[in-house]
N, C-alpha and C positions, 0 to 999 in steps of 0.2 A: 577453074571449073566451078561454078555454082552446085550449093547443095539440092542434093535430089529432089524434086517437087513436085513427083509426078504421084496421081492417086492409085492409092494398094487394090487387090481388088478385094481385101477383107471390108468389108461396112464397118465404119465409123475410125477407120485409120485412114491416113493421109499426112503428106510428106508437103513440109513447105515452111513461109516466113511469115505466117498468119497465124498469131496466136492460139493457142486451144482452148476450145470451149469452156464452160466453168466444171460441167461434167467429169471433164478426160486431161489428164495429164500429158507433156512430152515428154520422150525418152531421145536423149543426142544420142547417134552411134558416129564414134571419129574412127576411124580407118584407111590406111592408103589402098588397099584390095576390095574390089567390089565383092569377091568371095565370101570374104570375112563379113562385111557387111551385110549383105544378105544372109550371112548364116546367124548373126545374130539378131538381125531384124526377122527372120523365120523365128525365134525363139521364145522373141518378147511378145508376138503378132498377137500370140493369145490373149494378152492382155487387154487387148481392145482401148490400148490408148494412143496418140499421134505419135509418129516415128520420124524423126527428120537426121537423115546419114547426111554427112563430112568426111567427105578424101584428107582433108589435112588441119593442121592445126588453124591455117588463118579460115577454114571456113569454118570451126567449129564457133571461133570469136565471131565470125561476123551473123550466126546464128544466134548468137546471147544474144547480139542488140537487137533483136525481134522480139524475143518471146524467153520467160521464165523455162526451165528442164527440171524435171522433178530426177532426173538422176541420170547423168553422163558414162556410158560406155567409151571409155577410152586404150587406143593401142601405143607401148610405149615409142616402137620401132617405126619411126617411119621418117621420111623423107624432108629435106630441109629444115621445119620446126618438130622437133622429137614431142613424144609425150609428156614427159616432163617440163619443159617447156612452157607447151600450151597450158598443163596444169596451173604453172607459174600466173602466168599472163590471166588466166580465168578464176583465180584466186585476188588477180588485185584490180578487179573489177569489184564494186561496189555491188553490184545487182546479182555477182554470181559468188558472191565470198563462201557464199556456205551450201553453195551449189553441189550434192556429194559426185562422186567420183570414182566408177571404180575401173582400175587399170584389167585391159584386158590382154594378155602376151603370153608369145613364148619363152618369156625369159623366165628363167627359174626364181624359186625365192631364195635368192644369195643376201645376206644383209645388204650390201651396199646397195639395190635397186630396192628392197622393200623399205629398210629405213628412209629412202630417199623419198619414194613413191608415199609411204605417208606421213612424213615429215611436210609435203606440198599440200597435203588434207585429203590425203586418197583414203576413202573409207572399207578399203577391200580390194586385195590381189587375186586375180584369176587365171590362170595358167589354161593356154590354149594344147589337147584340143577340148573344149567347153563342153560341161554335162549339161543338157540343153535344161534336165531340171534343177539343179542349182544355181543357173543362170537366172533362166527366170523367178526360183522363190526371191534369189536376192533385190532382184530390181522391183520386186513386185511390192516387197516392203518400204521400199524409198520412194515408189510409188501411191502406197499410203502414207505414206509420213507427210507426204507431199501435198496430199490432198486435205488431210487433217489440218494440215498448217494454213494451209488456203482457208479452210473453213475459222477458221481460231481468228484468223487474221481479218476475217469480213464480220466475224460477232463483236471484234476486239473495235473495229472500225464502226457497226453500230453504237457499241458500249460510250465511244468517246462522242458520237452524234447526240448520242439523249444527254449524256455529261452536259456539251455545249448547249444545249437546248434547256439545261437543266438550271445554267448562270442565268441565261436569258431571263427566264423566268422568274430566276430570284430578283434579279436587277430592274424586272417590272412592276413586280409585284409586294415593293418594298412598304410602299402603305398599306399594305394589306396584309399586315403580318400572320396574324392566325391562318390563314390560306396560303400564303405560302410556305408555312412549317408542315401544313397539312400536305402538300403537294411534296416538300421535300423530304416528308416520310414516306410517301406512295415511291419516289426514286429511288431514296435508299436502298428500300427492300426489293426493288428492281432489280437494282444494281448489284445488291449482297446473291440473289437467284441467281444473277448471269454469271457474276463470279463462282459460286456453287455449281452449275452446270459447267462449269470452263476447266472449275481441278475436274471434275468427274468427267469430260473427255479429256483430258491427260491424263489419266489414271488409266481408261479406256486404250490411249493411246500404250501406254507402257507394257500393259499387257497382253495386247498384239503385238507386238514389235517381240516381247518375251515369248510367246508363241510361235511367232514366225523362229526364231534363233533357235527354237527346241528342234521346229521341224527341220531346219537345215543339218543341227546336227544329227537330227533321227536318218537323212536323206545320206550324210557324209556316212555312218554304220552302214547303212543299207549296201553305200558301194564297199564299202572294204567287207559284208560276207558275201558279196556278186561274183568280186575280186576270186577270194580265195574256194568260192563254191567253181567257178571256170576254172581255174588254172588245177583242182582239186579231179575234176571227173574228165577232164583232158589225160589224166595220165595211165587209166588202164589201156582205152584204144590207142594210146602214143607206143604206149610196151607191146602191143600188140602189132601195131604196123613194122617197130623194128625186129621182133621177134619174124614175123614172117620175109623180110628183108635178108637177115642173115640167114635163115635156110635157106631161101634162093640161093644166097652166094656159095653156102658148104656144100648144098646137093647140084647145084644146076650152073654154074661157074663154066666146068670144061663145054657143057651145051649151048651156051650162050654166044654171040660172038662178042667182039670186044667193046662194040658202041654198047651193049644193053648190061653189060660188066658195069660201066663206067656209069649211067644212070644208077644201079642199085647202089654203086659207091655214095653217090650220092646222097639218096634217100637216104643210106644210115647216116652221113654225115650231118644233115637237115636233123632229120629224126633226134639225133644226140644234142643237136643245137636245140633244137625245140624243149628238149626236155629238162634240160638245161635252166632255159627261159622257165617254164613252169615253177621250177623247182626256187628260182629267185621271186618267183610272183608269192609263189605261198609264202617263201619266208618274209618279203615286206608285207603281205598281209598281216601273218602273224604277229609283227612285231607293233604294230598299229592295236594289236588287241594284248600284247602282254605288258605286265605291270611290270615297275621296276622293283629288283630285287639289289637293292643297294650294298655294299658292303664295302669294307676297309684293303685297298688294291694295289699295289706295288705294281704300276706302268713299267718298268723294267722289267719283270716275271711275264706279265702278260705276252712284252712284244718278244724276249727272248724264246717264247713259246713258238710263236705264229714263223719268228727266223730259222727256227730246228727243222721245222715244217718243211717250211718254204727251201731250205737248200736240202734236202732230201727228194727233191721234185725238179731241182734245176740242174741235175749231171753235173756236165763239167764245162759250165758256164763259170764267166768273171765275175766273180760278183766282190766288190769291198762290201761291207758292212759297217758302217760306222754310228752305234747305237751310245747317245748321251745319256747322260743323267735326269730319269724322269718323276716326275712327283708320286706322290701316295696320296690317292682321293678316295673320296666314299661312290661307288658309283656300280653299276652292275658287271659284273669282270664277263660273262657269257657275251653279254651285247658289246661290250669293249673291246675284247676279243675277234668279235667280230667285225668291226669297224677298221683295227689293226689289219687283220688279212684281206680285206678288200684294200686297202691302200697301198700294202706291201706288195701284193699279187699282182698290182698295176704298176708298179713301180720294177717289180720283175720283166713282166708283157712287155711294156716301152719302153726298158732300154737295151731289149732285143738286138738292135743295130749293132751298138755298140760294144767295143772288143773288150774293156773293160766298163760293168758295169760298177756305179757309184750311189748306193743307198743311205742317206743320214736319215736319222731317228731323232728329236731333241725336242725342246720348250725354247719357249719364249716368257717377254715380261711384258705385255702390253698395257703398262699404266697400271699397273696392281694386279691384271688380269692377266691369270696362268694361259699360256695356247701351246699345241702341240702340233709339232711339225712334221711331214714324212713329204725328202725334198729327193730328187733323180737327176740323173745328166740326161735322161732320157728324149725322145724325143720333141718332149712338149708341148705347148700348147696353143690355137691364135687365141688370144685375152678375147676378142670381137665375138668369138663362141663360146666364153666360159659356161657363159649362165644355165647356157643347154647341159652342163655336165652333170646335176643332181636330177635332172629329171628322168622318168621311169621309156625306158629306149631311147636314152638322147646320147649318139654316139659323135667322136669327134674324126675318127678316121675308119676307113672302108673297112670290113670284115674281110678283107683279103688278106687287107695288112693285118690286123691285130683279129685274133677272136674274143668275143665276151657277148654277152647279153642284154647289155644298156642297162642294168638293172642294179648292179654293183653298189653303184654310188649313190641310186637316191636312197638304197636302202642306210650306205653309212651314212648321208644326212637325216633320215626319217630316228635312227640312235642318237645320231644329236640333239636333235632338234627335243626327243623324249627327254634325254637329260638336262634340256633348259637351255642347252650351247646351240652355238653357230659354227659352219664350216665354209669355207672360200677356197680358192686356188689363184694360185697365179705362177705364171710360165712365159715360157717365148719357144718362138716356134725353132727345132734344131737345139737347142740348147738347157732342157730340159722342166719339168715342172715341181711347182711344191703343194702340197695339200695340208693347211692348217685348219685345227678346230677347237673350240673352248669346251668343258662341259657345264658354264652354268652355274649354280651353286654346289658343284663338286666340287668345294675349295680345296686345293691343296691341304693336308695334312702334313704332311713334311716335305722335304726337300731330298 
């Protein structure tokens, strides 16, 4: 299938193999969902520059041999040539080497796809579903960059025109030397101006580009007090609706018949899930806005904490416990703490099934670098879906089967990721999961 080419009905956008004016920049969108596409061609629209979408990786190449992109919207998932891939292939192109790039997916930032993603020269990860204004500050900026460059690059290409005109003229005007010392100080000082005005638009340049990165993060605060201002004024009408839920049930139960029993069941079951959810959205809020309070933490204390816990809440379930010998690092013990019990809690939940469950607790030595482990028999996980498991509702199995929030885990990657470390998983399905994380420069202090 050919890239789109048909005209927008915004003025002065349009889709096609016709390069853009000197005015207007293009913006590549690659995607296999015309959904996706159009929602982020809705996004950029405002921009008022050409927009030319790609279903797949070979149409995005066969769009470079037309025409320069001042900045590539790319999705990693898709269909015969993946994103990474095409990144590949569009990096060892000569015309698009420093073409920027930013990947656009549902796949979470697990290190292995972000290091990969820009180790290929990806300039930025974006996790779908997209904040339409973050999306566009970012492209908007590589859309100036783009256009400065153009500009830089047609002064730069005057600059060498008078240069050449400049030999000419010496090499004619070689009898004539007082006139041509005279002319070759009128170039000079030409050329020293043009140079002069060239740093002071890159200086120019720096400092919008510095402007633009303020706003993004001014835009990144804005949503995390959005974040915790909703999930914040959600919870009186929430106590409210359950509150009037369970008087139903105490006063108005035997009046009822049995189908209209079985809905209020419901709504408080809902109710309690929802509040649930709020309660984990304020705490990733929160944790987005608190500082680290570091200190000197015995890993063994901590999770012995969170297992007293946890088997006072599990009856008389099998549980082994098999907790290793873990480091002592400088790191915040609250947030650590916390990270601990969401991992155990899930390790609890999913191995449910199972007549004996088997929980280990330990490190590893990864090349000098300390990781900590919390591995289950439970029932694990397909690898194909990992990536979705740090992100904020990305669930791996039905809520019939398992209950939680989806919220768990990106909060313990969002502690990670605070203290500098990375967190991964890896599993197989039936036969259970492990969840390892570093923190960073919390080196070990002892063993």
């Amino acid at each position: 299938m050919p890239p789109e080419q048909q005209r927008t009905d915004k003025p002065g956008v349009f889709r096609g193999e016709t390069p853009s004016p000197p005015d207007r920049a293009a913006i590549l969108i690659v995607d296999d969902r015309e959904d996706k596409r159009m929602a982020m061609e809705t996004v950029v629209a405002d921009l008022g520059e050409d927009i030319v979408k790609a279903s797949s990786g070979k149409e995005a190449l066969r769009c470079l041999l037309h025409q320069e992109f001042a900045v590539i919207l790319l999705d990693v998932n898709m269909p015969g040539m993946d994103g990474f891939e095409t990144a590949f292939l569009i990096r060892e192109r000569k015309s698009s080497e420093h073409t920027p790039i930013i990947f656009v997916t549902a796949i979470s930032d697990t290190e292995n796809h972000v290091s990969r993603g820009y180790s290929l020269g990806a300039v930025d990860y974006i996790l779908t579903p997209v904040l339409p204004d973050v999306l566009r500050t970012k492209v908007s900026v590589f859309v100036e960059l783009f256009k400065k460059n153009r500009q830089l690059k047609r002064q730069a290409e005057h600059l060498q025109q008078a240069r050449d005109e400049l030999e000419i003229r010496v090499k004619n005007r070689t009898s004539q030397l007082a006139d041509t010392n005279a002319a070759l100080r009128e170039e000079v000082v030409a050329r020293q101006q043009a140079e002069t005005e060239l740093r002071l638009l890159n200086l120019e340049l720096e400092q919008r580009i510095f402007e633009r990165t303020s706003q993004l993060a001014s835009s990144n605060q804005d949503l995390e007090a959005f974040t915790y201002s909703v999930a914040h004024d959600l919870e009186a009408p929430l106590r409210q609706m359950q509150g009037y839920a369970e008087i139903m049930e105490e006063q108005f139960t035997p009046l009822l018949p049995p189908e209209a029993v079985r809905y209020l069941e419901r709504i408080r079951r809902r109710g309690e899930n929802l509040r649930l959810m709020l309660e984990d959205l304020l705490n990733l809020s929160l944790i987005g806005k608190q500082e680290l309070s570091r200190q000197t933490v015995n890993l063994n204390s901590l999770v012995d904490e969170v297992i007293t816990s946890l088997k006072s809440e599990t009856g008389e379930r099998k549980i082994e416990w098999k907790a290793g010998d873990l480091p002592t690092v400088a790191c915040d013990p609250g947030l650590l703490k916390l990270v601990f019990n969401n991992l155990l809690s899930n390790a609890v939940k999913y191995t449910r099934p199972r007549e004996t469950a088997v929980i280990e607790i330990g490190q590893n030595n990864l090349g000098g670098e300390v990781s900590i482990f919390v591995r289950d028999n439970g029932v694990g996980l397909d690898m194909k879906n990992a990536d979705r498991l740090f992100g904020v509702f990305q669930r791996l199995h039905r809520a019939e089967e398992f209950e939680g929030t989806g919220v768990g885990l990106a909060i313990v990657a969002r502690i990670i990721r605070k203290h500098g470390g990375r967190i991964w998983a890896d599993g197989e399905v039936g036969k259970g999961a492990t969840f390892q994380f570093t923190l960073g420069n919390s080196t070990p202090l002892e063993q």
